[in-house]
C-alpha positions as CSV (number, residue, x, y, z in Angstrom):
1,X,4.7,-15.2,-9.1
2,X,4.0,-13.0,-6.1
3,X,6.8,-12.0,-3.5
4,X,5.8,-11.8,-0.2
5,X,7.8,-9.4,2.2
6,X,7.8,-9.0,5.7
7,X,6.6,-6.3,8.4
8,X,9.0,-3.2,8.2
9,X,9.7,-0.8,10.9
10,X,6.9,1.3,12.7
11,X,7.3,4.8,11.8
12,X,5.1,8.2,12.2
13,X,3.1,9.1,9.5
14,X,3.6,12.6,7.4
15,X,3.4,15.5,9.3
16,X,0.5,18.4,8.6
17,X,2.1,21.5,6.9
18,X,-0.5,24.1,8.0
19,X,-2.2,23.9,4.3
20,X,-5.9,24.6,4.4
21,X,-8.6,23.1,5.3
22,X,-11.4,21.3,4.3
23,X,-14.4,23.6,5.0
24,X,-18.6,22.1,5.6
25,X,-19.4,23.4,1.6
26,X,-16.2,20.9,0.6
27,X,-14.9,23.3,-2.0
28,X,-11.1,24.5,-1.6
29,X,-10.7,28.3,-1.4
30,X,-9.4,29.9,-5.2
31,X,-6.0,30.2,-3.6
32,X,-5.8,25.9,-2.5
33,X,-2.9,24.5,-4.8
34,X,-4.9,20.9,-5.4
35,X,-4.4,18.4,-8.0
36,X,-7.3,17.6,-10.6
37,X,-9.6,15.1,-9.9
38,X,-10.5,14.3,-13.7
39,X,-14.4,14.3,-13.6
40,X,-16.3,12.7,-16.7
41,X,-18.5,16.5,-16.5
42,X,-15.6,18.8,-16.3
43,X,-12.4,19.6,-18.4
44,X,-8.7,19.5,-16.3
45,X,-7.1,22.1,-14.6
46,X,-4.5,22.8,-17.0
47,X,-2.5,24.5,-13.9
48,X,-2.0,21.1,-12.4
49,X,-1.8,19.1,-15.2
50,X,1.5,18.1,-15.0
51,X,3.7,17.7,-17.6
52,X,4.2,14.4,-19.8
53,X,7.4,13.9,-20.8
54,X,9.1,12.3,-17.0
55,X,12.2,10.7,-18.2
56,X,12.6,7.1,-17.1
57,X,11.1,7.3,-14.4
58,X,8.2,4.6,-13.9
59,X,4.6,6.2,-12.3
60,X,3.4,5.5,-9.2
61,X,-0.7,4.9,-8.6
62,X,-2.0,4.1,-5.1
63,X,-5.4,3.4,-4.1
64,X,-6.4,6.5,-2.0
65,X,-8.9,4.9,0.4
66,X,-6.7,1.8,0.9
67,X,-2.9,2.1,-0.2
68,X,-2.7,5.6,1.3
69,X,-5.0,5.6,4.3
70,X,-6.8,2.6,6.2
71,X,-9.9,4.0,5.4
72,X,-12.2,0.8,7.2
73,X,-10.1,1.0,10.0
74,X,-9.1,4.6,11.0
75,X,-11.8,6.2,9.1
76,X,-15.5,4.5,9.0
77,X,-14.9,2.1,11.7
78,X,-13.7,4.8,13.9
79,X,-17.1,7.1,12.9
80,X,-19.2,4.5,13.7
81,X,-18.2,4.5,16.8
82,X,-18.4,8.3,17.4
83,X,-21.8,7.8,16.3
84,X,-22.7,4.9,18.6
85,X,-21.1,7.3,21.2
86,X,-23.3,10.2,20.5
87,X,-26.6,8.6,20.0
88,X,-25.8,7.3,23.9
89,X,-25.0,3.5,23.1
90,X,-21.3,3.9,24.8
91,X,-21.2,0.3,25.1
92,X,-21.0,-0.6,21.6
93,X,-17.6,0.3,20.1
94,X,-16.1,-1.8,17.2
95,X,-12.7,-2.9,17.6
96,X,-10.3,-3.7,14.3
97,X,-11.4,-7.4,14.4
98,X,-14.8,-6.9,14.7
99,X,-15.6,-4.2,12.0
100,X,-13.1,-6.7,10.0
101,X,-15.6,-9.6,10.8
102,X,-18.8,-7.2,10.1
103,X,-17.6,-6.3,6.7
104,X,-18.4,-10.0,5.3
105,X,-22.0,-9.8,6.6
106,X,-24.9,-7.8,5.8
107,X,-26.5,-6.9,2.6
108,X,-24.3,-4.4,1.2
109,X,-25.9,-1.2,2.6
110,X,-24.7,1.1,5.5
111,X,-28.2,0.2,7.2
112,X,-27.5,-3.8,6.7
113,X,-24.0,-3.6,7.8
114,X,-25.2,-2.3,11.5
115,X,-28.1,-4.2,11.6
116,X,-25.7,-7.3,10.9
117,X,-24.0,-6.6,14.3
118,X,-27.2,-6.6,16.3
119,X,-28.4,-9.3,14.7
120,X,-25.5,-11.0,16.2
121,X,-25.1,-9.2,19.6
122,X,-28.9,-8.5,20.1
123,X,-31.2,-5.7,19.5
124,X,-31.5,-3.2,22.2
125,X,-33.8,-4.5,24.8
126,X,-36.7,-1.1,24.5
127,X,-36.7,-0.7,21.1
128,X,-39.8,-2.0,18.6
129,X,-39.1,-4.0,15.7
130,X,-40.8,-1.3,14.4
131,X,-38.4,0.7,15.5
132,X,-35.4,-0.6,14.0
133,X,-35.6,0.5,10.3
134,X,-35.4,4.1,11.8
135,X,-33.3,3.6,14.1
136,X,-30.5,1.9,11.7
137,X,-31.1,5.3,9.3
138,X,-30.3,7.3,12.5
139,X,-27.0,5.6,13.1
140,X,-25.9,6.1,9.4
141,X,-26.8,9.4,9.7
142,X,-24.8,10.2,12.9
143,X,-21.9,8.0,11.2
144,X,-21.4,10.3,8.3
145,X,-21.7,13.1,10.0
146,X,-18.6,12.2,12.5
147,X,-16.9,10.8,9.2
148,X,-17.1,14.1,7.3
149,X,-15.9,16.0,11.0
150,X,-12.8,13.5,11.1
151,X,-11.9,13.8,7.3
152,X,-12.4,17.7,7.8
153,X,-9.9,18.5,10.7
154,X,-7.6,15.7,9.5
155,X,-8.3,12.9,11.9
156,X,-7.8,10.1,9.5
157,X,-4.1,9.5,9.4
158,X,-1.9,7.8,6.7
159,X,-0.6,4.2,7.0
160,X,2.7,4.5,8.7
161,X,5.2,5.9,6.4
162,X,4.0,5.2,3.1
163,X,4.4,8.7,3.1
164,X,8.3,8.0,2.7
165,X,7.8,5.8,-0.4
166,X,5.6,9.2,-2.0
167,X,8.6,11.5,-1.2
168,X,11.1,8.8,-2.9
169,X,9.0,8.6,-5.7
170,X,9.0,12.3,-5.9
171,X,12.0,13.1,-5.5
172,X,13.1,10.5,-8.5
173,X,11.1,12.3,-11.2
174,X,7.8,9.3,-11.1
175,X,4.7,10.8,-11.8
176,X,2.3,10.2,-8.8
177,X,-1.4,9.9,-8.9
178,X,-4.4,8.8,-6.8
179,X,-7.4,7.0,-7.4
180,X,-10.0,8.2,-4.9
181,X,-13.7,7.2,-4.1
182,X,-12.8,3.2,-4.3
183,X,-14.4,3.0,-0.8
184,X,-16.0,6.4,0.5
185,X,-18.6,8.4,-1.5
186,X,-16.7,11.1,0.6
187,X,-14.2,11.0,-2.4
188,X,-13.3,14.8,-2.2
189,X,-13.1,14.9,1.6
190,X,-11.0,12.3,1.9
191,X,-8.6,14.0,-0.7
192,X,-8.5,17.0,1.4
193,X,-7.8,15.5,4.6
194,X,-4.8,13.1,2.7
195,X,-3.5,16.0,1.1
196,X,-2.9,18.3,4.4
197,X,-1.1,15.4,6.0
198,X,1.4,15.2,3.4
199,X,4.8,17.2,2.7
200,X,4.6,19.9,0.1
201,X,7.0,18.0,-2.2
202,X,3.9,15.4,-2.4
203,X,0.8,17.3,-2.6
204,X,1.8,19.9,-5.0
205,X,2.7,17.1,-7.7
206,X,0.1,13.9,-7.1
207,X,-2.6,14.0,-9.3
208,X,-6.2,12.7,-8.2
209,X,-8.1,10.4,-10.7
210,X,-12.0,9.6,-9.4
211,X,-12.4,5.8,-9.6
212,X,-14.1,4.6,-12.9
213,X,-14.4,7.9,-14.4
214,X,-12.7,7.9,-18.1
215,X,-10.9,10.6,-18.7
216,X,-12.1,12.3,-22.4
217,X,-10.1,12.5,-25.0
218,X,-9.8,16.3,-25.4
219,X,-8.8,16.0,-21.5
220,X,-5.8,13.4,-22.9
221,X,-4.8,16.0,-25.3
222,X,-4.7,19.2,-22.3
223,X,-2.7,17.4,-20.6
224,X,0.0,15.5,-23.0
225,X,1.2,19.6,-23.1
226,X,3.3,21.5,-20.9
227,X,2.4,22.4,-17.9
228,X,0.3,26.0,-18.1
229,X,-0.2,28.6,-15.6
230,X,-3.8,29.2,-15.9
231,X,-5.6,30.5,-12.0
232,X,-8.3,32.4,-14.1
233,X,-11.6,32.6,-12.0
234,X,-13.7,31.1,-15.2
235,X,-11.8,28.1,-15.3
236,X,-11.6,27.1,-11.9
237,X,-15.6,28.3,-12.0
238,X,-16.0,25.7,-14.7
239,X,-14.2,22.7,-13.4
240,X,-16.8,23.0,-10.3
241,X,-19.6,23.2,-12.3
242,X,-18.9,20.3,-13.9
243,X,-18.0,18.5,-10.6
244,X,-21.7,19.9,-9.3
245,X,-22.9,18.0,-12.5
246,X,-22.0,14.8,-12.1
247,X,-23.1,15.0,-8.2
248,X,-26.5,15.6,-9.8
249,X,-26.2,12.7,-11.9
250,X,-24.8,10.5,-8.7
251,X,-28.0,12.6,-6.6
252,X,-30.5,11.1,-9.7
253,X,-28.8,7.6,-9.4
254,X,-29.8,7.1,-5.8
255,X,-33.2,8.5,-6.5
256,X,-33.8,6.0,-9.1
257,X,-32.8,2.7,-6.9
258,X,-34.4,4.1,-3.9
259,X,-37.7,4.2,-6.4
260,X,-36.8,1.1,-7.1
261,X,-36.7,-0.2,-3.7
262,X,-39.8,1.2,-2.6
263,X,-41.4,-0.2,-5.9
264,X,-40.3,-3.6,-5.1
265,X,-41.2,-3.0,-1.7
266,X,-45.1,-2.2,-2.7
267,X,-45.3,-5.2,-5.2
268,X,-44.2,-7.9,-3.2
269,X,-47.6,-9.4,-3.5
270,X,-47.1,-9.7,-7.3
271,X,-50.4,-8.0,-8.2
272,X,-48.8,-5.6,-10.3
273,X,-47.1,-8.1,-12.4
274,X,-44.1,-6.2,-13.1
275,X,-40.6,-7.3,-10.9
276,X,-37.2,-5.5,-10.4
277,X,-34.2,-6.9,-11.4
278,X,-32.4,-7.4,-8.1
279,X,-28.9,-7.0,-9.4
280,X,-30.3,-3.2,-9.8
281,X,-31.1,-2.8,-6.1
282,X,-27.3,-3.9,-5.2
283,X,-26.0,-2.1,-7.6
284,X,-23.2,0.1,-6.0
285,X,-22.8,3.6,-6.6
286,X,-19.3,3.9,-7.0
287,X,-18.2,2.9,-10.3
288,X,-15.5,0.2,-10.2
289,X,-11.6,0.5,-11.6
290,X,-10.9,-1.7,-15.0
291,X,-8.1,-2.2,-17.1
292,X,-9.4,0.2,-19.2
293,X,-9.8,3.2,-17.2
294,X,-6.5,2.2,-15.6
295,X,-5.0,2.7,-19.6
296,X,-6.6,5.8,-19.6
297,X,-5.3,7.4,-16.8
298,X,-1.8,6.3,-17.8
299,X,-2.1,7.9,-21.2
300,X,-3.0,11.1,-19.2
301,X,0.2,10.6,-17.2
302,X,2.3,10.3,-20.1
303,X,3.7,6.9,-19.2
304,X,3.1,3.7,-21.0
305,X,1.0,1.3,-18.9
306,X,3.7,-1.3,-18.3
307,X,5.7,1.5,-17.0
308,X,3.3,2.1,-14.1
309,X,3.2,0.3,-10.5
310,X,-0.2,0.5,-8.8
311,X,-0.2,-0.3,-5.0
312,X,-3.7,-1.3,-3.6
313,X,-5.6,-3.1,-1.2
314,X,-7.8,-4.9,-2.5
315,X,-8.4,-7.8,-4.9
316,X,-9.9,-6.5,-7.0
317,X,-7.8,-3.5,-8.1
318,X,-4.9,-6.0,-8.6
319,X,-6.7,-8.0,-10.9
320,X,-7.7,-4.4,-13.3
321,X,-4.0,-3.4,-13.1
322,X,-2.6,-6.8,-13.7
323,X,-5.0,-7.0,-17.0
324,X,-3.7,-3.3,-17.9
325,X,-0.4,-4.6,-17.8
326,X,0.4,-2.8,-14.5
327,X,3.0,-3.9,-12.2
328,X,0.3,-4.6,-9.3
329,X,1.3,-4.6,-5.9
330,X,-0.7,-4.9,-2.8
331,X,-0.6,-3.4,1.0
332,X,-3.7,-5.0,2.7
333,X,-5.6,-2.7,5.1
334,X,-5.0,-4.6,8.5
335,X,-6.7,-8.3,9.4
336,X,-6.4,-8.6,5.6
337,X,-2.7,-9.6,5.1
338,X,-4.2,-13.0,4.6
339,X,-5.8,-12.8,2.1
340,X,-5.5,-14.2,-1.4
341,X,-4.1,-11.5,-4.4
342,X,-3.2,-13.9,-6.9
343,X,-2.6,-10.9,-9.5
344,X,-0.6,-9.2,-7.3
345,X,3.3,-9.5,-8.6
346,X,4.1,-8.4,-4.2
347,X,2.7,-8.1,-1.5
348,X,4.0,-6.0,1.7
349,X,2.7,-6.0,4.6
350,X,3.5,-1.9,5.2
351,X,5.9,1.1,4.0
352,X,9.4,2.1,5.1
353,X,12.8,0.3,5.6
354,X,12.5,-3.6,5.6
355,X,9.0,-3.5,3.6
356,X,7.5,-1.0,0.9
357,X,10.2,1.2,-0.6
358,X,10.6,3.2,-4.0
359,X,13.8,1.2,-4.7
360,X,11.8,-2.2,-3.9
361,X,8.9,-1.3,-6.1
362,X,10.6,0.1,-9.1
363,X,12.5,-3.5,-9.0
364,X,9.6,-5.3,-9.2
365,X,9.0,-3.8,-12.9
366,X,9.3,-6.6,-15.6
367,X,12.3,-6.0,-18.3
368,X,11.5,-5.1,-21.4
């Protein structure tokens, strides 16, 4: 049975602490204390891997994009409306609810998501049809551009103090982690900018976990040891490599479904006789969280699945964590706190006094 709370306190989210930042290659400098992001292509860094043995203490997950920061609304609803900006269409500038409404239209691409809005506001009265394909590309293209400024200099801020509940966490002994890239192929980006907004205390201990990538066994077994000094240049050298790799693989996975998109595209008069599976051309890039990558990452913790709370914001993520025996708890991005989470055990409405705390969520844990 879920337990619904109700809307705590406004607060100001974490503070910067000078930490550097992200630069336009999107690799940290060698001297950047950052947590691993466990990559299926590279093996951890066993100077962050923290170590397994944590006491009693339950371990906090959150969902990066959504738990942590309002990525729709502060982060690619915001960009698309630099972009609009600078392309000269100051009129059109998406409020929350609007973006909100957008969101259930389209066809599931960046390029069908804004052409969803003009097909319900009107096209731009001197533009060609013909024009249109191009010109949707062009807005994409502006929008990642002011996306990847904002999550560079830190302009996407974290929900109002959920920053708080990280601190508590910390301070009780819980191992925390992230799970990044559930809705941003910006994954790394928006790690950095999340990570310079939060105190010391926080940064230095979370661990990042890329969405759907299982973690190898040999990485299960690096970590389960103590924690290791290791800054060498080869290993850090290494861990990129392998981060370059799987890019390439991501790189070759969008060249395949664009090939099959412009294959279906040249066919559709059926004289070639051979069809694409449509399923394959909405087939999403990021790879999606299950139970059993959620199992995996709490074995790399060192805590037992049922010993781990997962805060999200989505429906879907509390139905993997609720199958992995997670405690799952949900903070819905805003317009969404009306939604339906029938896996969810809670559901707040934000962090702080009144709403999200540590104490709350380490309550909501089922007795053994």
């Amino acid at each position: 049975m879920m337990l619904q709370h109700g809307k705590g306190f406004k607060g100001i989210s974490g503070a910067s602490h000078g930490r550097s930042k992200l630069t336009s290659k999107t690799l940290p400098s060698s001297r950047m204390r950052l947590p691993p992001t466990v990559n299926a292509a590279s093996r951890p860094q066993r100077l962050y891997c923290a170590a397994a043995n944590h006491g009693d203490a339950p371990a906090l997950l959150l969902e990066l994009d959504g738990a942590v920061v309002d990525l729709h609304s502060d982060g690619h609803r915001v960009a698309f409306n630099k972009a609009f900006e600078s392309l000269g269409f100051e009129c059109v500038n998406w409020p929350v609810h609007v973006y909100n409404d957008l969101l259930g239209r389209g066809d599931g691409t960046p390029e069908g998501f804004i052409a969803a809005y003009f097909e319900m506001m009107g096209w731009p009265e001197m533009m060609a049809t013909s024009d249109r394909a191009r010109f949707l590309t062009k807005v994409h293209e502006a929008k990642q551009e002011e996306m990847f400024k904002m999550l560079r200099s830190g302009q996407v801020p974290l929900r109002d103090r959920v920053h708080e509940v990280l601190e508590q966490a910390a301070a009780d002994g819980a191992p925390l982690a992230f799970i990044s890239g559930t809705q941003s192929e910006m994954a790394d980006a928006v790690v950095f900018n999340t990570l310079n907004q939060l105190p010391a205390s926080v940064s230095e201990s979370v661990r990042v976990f890329q969405s759907g990538v299982v973690p190898q066994e040999e990485e299960l077994r690096s970590c389960r040891g103590t924690q290791e000094e290791d800054s060498s240049t080869g290993s850090q050298q290494g861990s990129w490599e392998g981060q370059l790799r799987s890019a390439q693989r991501g790189e070759k996975q969008k060249q395949a479904l664009n090939f099959a998109a412009a294959f279906s595209a040249s066919s559709s008069t059926g004289s070639s006789g051979i069809g694409i599976d449509p399923n394959l051309l909405a087939a999403p890039l990021r790879q999606s969280v299950t139970p059993e990558w959620l199992q995996a990452v709490s074995s790399m913790l060192g805590v037992p699945s049922s010993r781990c709370i997962l805060l999200g914001s989505t429906s879907s993520i509390m139905e993997a964590a609720s199958a992995a025996r997670m405690t799952a708890v949900v903070v819905p991005r805003r317009l969404a706190h009306q939604g339906t989470y029938e896996h969810a055990r809670a559901k707040f409405t934000g962090f702080g006094a009144g709403d999200c705390t540590w104490s709350r969520l380490k309550s909501l844990i089922p007795k053994q």
